[in-house]
CHARMM-style PDB file with segment names, atoms N, HN, CA, C and O in Angstrom:
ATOM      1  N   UNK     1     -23.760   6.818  -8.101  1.00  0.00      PROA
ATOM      2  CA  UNK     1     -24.742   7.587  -7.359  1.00  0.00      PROA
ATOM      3  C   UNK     1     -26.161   7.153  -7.696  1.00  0.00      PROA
ATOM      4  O   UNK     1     -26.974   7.014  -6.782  1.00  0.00      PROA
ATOM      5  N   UNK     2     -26.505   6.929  -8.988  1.00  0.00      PROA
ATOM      6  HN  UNK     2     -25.845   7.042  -9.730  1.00  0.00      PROA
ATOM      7  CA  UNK     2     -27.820   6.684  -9.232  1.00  0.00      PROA
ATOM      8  C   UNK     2     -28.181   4.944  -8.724  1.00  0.00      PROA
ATOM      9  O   UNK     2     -29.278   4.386  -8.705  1.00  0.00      PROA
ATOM     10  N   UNK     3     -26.993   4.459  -8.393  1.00  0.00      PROA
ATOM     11  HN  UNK     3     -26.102   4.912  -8.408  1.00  0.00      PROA
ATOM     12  CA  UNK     3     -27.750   3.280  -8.231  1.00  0.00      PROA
ATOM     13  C   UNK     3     -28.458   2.955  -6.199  1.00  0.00      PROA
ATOM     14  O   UNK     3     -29.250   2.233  -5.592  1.00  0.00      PROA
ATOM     15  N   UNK     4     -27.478   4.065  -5.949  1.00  0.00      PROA
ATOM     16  HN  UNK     4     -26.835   4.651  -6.442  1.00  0.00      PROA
ATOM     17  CA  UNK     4     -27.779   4.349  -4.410  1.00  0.00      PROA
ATOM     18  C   UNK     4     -28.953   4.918  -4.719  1.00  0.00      PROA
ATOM     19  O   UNK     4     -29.827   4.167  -4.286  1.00  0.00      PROA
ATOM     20  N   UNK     5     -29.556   6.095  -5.379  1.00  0.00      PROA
ATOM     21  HN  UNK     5     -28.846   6.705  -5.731  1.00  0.00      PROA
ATOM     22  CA  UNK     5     -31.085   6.323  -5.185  1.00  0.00      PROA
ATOM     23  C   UNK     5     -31.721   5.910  -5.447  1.00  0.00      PROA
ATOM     24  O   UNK     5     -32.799   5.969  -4.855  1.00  0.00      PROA
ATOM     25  N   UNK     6     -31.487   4.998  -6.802  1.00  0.00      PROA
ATOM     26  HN  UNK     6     -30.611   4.950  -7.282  1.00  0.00      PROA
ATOM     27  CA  UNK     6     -32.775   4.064  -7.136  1.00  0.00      PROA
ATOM     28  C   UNK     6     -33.009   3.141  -6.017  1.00  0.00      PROA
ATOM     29  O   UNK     6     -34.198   2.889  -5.825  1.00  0.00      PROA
ATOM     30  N   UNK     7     -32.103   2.535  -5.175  1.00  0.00      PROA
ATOM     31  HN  UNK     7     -31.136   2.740  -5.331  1.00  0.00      PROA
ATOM     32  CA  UNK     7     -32.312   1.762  -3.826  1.00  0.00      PROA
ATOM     33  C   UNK     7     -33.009   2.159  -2.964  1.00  0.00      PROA
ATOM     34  O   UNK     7     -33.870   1.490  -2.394  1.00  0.00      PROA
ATOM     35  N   UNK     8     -32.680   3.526  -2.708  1.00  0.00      PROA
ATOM     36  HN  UNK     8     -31.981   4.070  -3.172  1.00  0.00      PROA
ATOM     37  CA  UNK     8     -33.518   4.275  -1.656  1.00  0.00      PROA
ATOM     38  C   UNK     8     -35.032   4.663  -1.587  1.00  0.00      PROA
ATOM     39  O   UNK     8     -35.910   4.587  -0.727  1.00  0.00      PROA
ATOM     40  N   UNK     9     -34.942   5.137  -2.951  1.00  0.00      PROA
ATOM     41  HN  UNK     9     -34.229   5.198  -3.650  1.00  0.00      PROA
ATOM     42  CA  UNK     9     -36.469   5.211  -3.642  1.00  0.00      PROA
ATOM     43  C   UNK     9     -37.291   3.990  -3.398  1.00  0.00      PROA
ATOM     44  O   UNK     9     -38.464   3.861  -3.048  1.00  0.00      PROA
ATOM     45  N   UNK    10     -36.645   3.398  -3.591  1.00  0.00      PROA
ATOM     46  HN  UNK    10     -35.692   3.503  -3.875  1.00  0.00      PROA
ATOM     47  CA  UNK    10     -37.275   1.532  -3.748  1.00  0.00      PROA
ATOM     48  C   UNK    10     -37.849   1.631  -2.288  1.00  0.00      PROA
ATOM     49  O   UNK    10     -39.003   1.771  -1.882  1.00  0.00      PROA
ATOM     50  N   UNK    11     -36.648   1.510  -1.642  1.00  0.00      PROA
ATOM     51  HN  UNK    11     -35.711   1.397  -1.972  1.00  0.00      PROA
ATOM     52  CA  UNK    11     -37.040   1.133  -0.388  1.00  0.00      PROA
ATOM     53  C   UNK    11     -37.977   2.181   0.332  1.00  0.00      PROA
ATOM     54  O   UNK    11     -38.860   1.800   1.099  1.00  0.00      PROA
ATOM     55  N   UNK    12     -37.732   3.640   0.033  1.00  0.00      PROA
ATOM     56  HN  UNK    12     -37.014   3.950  -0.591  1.00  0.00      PROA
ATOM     57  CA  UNK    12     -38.929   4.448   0.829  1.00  0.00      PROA
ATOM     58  C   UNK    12     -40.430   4.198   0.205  1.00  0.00      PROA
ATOM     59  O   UNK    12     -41.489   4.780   0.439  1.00  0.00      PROA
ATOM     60  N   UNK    13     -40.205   3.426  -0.421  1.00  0.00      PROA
ATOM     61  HN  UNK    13     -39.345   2.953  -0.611  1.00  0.00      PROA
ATOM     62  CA  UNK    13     -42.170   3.293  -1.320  1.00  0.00      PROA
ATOM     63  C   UNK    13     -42.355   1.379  -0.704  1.00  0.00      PROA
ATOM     64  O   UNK    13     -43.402   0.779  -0.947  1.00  0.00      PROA
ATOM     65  N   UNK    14     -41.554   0.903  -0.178  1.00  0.00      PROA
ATOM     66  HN  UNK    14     -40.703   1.390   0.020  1.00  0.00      PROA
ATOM     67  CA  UNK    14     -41.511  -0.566   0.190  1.00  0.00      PROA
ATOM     68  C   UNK    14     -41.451  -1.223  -0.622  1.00  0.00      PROA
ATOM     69  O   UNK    14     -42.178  -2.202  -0.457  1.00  0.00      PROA
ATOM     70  N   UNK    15     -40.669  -1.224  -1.944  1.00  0.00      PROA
ATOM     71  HN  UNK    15     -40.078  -0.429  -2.079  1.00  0.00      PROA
ATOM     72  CA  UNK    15     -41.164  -1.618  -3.134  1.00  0.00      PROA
ATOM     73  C   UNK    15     -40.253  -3.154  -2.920  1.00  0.00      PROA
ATOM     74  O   UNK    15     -39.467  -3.172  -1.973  1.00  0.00      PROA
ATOM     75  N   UNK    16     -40.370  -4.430  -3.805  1.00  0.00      PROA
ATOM     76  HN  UNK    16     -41.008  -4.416  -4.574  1.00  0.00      PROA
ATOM     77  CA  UNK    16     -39.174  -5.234  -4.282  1.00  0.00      PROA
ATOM     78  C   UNK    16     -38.763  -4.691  -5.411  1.00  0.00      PROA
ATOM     79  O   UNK    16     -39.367  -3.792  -5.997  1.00  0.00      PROA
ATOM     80  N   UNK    17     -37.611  -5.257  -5.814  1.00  0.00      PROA
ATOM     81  HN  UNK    17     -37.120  -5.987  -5.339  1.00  0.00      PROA
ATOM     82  CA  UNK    17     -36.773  -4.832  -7.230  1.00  0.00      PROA
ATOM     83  C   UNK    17     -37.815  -5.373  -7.677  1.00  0.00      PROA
ATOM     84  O   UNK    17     -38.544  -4.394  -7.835  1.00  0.00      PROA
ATOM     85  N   UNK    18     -38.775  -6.844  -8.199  1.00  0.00      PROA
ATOM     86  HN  UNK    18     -38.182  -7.640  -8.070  1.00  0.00      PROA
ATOM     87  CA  UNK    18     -39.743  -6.736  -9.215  1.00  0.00      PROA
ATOM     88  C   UNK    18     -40.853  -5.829  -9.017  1.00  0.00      PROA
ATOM     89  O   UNK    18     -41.438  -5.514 -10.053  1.00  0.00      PROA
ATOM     90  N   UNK    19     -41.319  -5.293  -7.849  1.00  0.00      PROA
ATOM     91  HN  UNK    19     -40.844  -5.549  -7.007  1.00  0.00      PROA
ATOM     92  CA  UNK    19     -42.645  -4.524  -7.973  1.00  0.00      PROA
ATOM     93  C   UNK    19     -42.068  -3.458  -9.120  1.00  0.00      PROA
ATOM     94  O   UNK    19     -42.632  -3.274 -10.199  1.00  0.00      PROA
ATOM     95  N   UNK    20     -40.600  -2.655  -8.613  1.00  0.00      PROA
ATOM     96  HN  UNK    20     -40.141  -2.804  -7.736  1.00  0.00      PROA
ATOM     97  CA  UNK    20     -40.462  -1.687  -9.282  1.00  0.00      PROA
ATOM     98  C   UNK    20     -39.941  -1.896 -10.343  1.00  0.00      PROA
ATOM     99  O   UNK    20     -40.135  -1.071 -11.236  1.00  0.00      PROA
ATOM    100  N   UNK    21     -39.061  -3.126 -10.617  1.00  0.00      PROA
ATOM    101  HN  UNK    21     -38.904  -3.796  -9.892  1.00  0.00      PROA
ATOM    102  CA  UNK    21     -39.110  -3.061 -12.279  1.00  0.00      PROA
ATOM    103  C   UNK    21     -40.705  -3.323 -13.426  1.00  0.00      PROA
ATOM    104  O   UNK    21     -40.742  -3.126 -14.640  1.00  0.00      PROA
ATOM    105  N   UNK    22     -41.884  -3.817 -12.511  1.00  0.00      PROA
ATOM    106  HN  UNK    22     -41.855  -3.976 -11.524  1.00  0.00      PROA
ATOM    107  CA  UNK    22     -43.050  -3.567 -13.231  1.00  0.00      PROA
ATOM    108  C   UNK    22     -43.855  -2.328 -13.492  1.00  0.00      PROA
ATOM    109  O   UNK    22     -44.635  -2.030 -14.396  1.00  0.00      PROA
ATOM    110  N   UNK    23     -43.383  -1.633 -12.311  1.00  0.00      PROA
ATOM    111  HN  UNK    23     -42.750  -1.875 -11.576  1.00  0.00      PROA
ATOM    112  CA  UNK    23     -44.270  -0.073 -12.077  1.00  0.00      PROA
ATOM    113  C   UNK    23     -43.423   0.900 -13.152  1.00  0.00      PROA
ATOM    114  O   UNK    23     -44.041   1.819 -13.689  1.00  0.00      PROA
ATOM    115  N   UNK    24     -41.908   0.677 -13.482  1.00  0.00      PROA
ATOM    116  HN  UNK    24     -41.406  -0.070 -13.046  1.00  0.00      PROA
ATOM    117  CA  UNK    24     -40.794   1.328 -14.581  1.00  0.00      PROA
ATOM    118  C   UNK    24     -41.410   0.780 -16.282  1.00  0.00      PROA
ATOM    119  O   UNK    24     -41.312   1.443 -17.315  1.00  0.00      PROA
ATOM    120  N   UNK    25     -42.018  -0.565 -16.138  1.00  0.00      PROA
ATOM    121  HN  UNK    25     -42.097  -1.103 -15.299  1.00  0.00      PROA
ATOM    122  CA  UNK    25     -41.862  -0.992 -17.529  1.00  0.00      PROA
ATOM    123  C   UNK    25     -40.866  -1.681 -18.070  1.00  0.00      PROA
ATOM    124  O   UNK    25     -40.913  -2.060 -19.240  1.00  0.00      PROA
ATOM    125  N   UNK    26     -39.651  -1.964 -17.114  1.00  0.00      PROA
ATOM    126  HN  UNK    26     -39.612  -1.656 -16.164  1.00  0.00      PROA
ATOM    127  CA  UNK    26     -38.358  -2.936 -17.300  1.00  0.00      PROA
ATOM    128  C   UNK    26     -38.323  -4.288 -16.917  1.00  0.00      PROA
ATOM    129  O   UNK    26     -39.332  -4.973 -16.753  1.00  0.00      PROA
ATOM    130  N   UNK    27     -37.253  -4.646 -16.784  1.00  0.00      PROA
ATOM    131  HN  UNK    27     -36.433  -4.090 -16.917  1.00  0.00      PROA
ATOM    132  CA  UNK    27     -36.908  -6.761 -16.062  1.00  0.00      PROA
ATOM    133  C   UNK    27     -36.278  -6.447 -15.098  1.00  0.00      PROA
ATOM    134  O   UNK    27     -35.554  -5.456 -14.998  1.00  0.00      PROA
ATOM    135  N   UNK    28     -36.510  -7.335 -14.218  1.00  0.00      PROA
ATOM    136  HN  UNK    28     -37.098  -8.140 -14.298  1.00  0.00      PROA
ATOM    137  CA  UNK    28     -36.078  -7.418 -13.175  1.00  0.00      PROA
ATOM    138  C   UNK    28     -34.916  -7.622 -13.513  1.00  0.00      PROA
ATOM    139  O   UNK    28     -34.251  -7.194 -12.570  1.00  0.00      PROA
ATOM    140  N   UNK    29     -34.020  -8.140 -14.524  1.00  0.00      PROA
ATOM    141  HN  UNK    29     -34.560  -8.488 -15.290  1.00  0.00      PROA
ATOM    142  CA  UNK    29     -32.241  -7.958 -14.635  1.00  0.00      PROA
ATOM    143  C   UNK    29     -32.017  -6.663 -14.813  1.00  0.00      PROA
ATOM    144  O   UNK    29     -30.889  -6.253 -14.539  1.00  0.00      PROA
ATOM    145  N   UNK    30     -33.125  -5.627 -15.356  1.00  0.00      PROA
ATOM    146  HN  UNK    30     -34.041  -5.960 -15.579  1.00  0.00      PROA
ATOM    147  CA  UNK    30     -32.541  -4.374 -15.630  1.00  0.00      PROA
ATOM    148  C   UNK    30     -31.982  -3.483 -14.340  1.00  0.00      PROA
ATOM    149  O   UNK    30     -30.894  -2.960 -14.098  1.00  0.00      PROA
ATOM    150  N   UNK    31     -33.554  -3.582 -13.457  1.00  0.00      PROA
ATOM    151  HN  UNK    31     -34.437  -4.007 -13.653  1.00  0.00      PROA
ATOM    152  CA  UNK    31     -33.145  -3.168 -11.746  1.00  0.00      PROA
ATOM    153  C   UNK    31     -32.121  -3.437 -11.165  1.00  0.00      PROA
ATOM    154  O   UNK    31     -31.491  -2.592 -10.530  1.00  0.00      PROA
ATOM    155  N   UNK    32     -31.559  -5.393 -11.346  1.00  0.00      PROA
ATOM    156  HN  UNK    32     -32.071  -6.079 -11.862  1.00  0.00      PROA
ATOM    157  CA  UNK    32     -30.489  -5.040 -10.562  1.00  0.00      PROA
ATOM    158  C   UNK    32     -29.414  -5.115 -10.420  1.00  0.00      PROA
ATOM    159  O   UNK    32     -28.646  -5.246  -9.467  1.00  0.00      PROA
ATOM    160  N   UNK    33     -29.297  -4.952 -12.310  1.00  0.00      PROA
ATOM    161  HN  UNK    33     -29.921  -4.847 -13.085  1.00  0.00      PROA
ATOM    162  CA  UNK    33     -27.766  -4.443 -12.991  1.00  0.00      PROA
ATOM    163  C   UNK    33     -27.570  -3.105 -12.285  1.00  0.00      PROA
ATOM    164  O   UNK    33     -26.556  -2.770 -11.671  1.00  0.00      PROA
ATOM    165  N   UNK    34     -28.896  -2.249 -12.490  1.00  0.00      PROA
ATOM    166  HN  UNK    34     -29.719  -2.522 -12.988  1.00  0.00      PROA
ATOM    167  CA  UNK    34     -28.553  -0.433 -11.766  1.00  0.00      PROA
ATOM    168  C   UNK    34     -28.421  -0.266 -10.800  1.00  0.00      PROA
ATOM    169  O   UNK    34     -27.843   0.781 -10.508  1.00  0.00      PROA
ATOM    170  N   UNK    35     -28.867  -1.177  -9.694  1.00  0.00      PROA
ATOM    171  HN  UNK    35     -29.337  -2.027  -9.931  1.00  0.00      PROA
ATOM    172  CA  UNK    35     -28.466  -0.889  -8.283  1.00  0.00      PROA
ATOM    173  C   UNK    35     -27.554  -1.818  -7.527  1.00  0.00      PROA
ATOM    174  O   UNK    35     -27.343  -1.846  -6.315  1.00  0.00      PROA
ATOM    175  N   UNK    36     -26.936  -2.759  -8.714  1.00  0.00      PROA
ATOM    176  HN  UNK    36     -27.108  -2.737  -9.699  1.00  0.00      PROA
ATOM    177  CA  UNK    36     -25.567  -3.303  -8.586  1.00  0.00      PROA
ATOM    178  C   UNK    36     -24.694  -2.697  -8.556  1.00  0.00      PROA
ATOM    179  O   UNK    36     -23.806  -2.803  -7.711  1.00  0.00      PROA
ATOM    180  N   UNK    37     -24.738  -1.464  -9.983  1.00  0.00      PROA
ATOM    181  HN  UNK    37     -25.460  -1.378 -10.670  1.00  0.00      PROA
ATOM    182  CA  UNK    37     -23.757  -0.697 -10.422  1.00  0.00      PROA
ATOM    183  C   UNK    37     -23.133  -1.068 -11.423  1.00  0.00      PROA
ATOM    184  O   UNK    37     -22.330  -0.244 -11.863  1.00  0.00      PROA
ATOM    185  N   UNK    38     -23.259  -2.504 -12.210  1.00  0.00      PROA
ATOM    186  HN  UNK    38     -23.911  -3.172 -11.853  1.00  0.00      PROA
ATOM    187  CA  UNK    38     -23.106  -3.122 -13.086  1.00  0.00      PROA
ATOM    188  C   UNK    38     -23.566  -2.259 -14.482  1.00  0.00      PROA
ATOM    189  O   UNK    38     -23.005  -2.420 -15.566  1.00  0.00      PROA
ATOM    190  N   UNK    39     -24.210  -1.720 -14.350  1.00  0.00      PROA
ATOM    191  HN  UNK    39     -24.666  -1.589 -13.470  1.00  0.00      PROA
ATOM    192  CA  UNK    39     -24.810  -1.285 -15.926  1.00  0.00      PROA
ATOM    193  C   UNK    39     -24.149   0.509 -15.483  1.00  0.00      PROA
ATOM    194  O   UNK    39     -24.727   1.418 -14.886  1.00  0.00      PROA
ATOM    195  N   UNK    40     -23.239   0.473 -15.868  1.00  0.00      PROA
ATOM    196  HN  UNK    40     -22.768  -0.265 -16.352  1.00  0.00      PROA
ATOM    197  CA  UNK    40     -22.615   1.968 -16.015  1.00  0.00      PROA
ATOM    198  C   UNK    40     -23.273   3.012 -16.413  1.00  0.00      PROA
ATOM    199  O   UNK    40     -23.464   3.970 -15.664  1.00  0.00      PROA
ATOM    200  N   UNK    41     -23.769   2.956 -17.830  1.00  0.00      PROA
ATOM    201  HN  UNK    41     -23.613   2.178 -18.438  1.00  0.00      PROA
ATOM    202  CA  UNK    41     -24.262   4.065 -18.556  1.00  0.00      PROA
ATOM    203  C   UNK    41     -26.268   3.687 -19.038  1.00  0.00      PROA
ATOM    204  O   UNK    41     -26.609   3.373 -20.179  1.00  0.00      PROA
ATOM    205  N   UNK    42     -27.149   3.822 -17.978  1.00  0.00      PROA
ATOM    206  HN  UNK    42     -26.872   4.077 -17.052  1.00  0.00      PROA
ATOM    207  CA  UNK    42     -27.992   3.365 -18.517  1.00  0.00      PROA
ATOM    208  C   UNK    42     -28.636   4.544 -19.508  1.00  0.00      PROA
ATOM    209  O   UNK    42     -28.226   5.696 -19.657  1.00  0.00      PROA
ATOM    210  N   UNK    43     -29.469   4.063 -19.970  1.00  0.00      PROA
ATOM    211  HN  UNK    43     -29.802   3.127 -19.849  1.00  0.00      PROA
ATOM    212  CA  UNK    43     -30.278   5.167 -21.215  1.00  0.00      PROA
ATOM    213  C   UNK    43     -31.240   6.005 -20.365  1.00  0.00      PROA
ATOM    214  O   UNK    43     -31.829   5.802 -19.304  1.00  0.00      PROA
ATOM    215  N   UNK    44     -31.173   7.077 -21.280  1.00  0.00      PROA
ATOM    216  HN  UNK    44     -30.695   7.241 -22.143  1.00  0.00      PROA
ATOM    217  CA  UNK    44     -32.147   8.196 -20.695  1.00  0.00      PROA
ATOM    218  C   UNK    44     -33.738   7.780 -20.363  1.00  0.00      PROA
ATOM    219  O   UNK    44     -34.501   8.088 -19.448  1.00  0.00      PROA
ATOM    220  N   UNK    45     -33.861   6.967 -21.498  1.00  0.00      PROA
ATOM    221  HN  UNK    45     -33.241   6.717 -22.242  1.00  0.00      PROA
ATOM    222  CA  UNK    45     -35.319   6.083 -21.536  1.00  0.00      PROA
ATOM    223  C   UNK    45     -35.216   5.587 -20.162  1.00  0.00      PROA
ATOM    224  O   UNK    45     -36.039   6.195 -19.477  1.00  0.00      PROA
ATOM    225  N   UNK    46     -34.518   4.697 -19.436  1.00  0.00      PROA
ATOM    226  HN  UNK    46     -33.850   4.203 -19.992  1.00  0.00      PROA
ATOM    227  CA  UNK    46     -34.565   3.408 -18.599  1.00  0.00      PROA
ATOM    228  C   UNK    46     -34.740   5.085 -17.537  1.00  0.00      PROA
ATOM    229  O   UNK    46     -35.791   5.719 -17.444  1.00  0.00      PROA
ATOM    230  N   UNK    47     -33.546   5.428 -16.936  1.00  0.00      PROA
ATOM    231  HN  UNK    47     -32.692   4.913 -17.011  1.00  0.00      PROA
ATOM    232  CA  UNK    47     -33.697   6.601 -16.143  1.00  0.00      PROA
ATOM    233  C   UNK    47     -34.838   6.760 -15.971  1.00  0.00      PROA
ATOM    234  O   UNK    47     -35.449   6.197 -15.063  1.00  0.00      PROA
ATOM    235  N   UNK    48     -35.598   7.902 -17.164  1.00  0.00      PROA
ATOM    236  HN  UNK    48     -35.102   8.359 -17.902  1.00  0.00      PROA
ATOM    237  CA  UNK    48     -36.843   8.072 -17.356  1.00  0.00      PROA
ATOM    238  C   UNK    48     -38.270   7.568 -16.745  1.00  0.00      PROA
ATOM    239  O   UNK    48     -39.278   8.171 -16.375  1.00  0.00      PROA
ATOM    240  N   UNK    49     -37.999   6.551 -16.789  1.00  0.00      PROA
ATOM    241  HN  UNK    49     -37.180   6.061 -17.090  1.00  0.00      PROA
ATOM    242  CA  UNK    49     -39.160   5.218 -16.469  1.00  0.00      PROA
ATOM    243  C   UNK    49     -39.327   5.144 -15.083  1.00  0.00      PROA
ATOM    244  O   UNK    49     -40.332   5.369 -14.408  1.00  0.00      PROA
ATOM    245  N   UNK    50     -38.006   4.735 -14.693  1.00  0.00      PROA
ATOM    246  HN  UNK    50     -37.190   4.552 -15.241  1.00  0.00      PROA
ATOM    247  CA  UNK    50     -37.728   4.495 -13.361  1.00  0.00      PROA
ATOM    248  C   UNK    50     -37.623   5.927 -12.466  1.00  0.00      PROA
ATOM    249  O   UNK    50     -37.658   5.852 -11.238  1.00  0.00      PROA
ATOM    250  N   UNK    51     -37.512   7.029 -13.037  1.00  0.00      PROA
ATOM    251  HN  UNK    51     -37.483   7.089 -14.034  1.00  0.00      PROA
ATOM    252  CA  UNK    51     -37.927   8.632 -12.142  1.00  0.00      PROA
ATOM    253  C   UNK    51     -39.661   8.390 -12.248  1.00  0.00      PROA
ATOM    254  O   UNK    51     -40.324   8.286 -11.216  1.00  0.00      PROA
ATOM    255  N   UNK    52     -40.329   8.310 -13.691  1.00  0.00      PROA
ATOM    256  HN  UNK    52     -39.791   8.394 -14.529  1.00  0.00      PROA
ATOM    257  CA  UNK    52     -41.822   8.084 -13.501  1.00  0.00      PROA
ATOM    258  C   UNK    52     -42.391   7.430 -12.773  1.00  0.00      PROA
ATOM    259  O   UNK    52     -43.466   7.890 -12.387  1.00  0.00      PROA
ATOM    260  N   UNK    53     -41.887   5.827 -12.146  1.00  0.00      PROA
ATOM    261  HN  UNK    53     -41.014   5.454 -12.459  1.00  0.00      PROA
ATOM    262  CA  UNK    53     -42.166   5.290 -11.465  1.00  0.00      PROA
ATOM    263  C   UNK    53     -42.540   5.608 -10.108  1.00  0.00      PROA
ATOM    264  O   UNK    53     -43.671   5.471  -9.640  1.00  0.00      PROA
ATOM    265  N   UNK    54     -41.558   6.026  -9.526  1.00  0.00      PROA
ATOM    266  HN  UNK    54     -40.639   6.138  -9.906  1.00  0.00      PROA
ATOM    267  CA  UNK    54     -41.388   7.181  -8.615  1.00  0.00      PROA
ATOM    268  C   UNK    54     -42.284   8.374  -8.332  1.00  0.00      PROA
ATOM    269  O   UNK    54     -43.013   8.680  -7.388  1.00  0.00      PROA
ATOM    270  N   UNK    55     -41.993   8.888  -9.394  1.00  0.00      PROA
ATOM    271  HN  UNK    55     -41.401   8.639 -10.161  1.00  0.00      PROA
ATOM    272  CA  UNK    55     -43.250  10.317  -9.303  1.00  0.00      PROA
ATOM    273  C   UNK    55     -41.953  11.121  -9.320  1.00  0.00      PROA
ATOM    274  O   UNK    55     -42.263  12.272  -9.017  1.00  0.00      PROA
ATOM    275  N   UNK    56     -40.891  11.052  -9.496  1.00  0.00      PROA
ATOM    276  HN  UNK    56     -40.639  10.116  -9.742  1.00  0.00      PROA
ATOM    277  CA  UNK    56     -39.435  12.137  -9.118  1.00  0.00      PROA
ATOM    278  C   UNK    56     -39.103  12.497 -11.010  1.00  0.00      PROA
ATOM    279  O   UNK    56     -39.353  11.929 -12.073  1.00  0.00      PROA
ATOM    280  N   UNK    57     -38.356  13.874 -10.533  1.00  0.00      PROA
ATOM    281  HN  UNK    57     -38.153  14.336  -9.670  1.00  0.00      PROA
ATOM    282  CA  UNK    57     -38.298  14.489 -11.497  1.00  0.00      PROA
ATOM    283  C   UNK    57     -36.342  13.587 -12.164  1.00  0.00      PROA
ATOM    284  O   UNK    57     -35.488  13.321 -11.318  1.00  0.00      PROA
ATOM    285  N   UNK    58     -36.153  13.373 -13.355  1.00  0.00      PROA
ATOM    286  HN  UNK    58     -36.846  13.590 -14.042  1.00  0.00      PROA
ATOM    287  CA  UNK    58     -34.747  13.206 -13.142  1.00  0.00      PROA
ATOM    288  C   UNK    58     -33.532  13.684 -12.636  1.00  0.00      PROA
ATOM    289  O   UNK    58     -32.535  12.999 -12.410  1.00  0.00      PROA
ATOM    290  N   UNK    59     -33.686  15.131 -12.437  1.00  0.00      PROA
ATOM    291  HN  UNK    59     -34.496  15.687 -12.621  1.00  0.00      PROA
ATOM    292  CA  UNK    59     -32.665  15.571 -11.456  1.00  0.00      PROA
ATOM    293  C   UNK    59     -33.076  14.705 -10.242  1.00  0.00      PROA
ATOM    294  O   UNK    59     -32.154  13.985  -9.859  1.00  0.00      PROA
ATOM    295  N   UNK    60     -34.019  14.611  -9.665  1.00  0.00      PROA
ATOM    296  HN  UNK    60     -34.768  15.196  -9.975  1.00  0.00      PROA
ATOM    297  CA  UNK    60     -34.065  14.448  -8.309  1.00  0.00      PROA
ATOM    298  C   UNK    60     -33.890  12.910  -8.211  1.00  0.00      PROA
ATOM    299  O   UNK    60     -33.648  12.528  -7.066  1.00  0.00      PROA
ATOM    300  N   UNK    61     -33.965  11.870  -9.231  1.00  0.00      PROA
ATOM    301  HN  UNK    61     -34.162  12.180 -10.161  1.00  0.00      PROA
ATOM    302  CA  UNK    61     -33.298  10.579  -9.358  1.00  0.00      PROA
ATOM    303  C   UNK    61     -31.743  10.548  -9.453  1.00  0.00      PROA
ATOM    304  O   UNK    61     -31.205   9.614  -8.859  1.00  0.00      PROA
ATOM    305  N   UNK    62     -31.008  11.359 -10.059  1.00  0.00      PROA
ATOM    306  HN  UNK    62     -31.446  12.117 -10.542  1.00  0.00      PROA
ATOM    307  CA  UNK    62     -29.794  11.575 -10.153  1.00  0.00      PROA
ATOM    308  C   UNK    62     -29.077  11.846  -9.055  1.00  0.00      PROA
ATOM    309  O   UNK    62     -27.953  11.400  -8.827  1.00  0.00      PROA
ATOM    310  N   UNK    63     -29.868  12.766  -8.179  1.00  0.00      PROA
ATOM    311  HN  UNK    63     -30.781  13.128  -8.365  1.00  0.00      PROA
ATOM    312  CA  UNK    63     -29.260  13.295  -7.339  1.00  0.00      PROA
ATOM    313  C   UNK    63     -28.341  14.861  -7.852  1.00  0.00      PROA
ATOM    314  O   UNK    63     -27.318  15.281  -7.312  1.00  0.00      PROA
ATOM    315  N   UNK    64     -29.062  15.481  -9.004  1.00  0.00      PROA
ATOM    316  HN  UNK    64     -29.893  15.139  -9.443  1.00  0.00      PROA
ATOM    317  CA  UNK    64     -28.622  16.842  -9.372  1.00  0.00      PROA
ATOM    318  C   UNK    64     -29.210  17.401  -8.555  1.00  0.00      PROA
ATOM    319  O   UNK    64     -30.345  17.071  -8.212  1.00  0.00      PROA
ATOM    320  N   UNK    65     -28.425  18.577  -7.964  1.00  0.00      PROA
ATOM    321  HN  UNK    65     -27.503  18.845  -8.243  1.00  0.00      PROA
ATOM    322  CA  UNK    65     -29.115  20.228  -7.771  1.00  0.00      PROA
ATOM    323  C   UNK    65     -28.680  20.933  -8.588  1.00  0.00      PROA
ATOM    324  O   UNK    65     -27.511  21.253  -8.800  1.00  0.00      PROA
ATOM    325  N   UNK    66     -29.853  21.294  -9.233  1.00  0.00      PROA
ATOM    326  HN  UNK    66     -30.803  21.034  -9.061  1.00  0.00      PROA
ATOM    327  CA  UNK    66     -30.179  22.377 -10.469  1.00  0.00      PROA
ATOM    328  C   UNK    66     -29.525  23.570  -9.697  1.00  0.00      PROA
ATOM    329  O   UNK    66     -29.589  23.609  -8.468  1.00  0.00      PROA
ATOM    330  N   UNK    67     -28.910  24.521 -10.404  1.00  0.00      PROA
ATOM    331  HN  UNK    67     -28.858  24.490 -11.403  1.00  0.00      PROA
ATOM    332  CA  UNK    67     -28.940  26.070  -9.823  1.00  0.00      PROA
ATOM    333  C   UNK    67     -29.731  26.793 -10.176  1.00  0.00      PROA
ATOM    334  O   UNK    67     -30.335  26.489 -11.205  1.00  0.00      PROA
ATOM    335  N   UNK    68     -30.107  28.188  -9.411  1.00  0.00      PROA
ATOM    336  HN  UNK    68     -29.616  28.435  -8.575  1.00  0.00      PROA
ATOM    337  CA  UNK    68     -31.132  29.010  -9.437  1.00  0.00      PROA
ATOM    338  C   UNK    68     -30.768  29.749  -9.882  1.00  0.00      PROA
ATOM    339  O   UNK    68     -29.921  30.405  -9.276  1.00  0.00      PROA
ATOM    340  N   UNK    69     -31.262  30.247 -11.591  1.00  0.00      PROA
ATOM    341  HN  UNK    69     -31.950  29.714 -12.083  1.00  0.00      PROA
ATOM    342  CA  UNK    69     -31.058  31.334 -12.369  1.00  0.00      PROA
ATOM    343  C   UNK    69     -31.582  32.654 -11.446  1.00  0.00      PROA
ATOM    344  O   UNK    69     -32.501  32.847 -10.650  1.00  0.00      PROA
ATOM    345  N   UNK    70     -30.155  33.676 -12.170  1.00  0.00      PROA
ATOM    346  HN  UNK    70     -29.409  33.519 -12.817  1.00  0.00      PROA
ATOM    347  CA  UNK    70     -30.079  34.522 -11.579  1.00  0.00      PROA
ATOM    348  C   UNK    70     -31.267  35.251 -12.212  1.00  0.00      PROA
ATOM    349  OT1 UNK    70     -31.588  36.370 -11.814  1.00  0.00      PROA
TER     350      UNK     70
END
C-alpha cells in the first residue's frame, strides 16, 4: 500500500523519483526500492521524511484512517 501512495503523492506534486528523493533527504535507490515494493519494511525515519516531504501526516502516507475517539 505505501508504495502505491508514495507514487501518487509523487505524481500529484509532478515530482521525479529524484526531485523527491532530494526534497525526503534519501537516494534515489531508496525511492525506488519503495515504490517497487522491493524494500518491505522501510524505517519509520525513511516514512517520516518522505510524509515531510509531502506536507502529509503519516497516517495519511500510509493510507490509515485513524478512528474518532468516542
Amino acid at each position: 500500500m505505501i508504495e502505491i501512495n508514495i507514487k501518487k503523492f509523487r505524481k500529484l506534486e509532478g515530482w521525479s523519483q529524484q526531485q523527491l528523493a532530494e526534497k525526503a533527504g534519501l537516494s534515489y535507490n531508496a525511492i525506488t526500492k519503495l515504490e517497487q515494493g522491493s524494500s518491505k519494511q522501510p524505517t519509520i525515519q525513511t516514512i517520516a521524511k518522505i510524509a515531510d516531504a509531502f506536507s502529509l501526516s503519516i497516517d495519511e502516507l500510509i493510507g490509515r484512517k485513524v478512528p474518532k475517539k468516542k
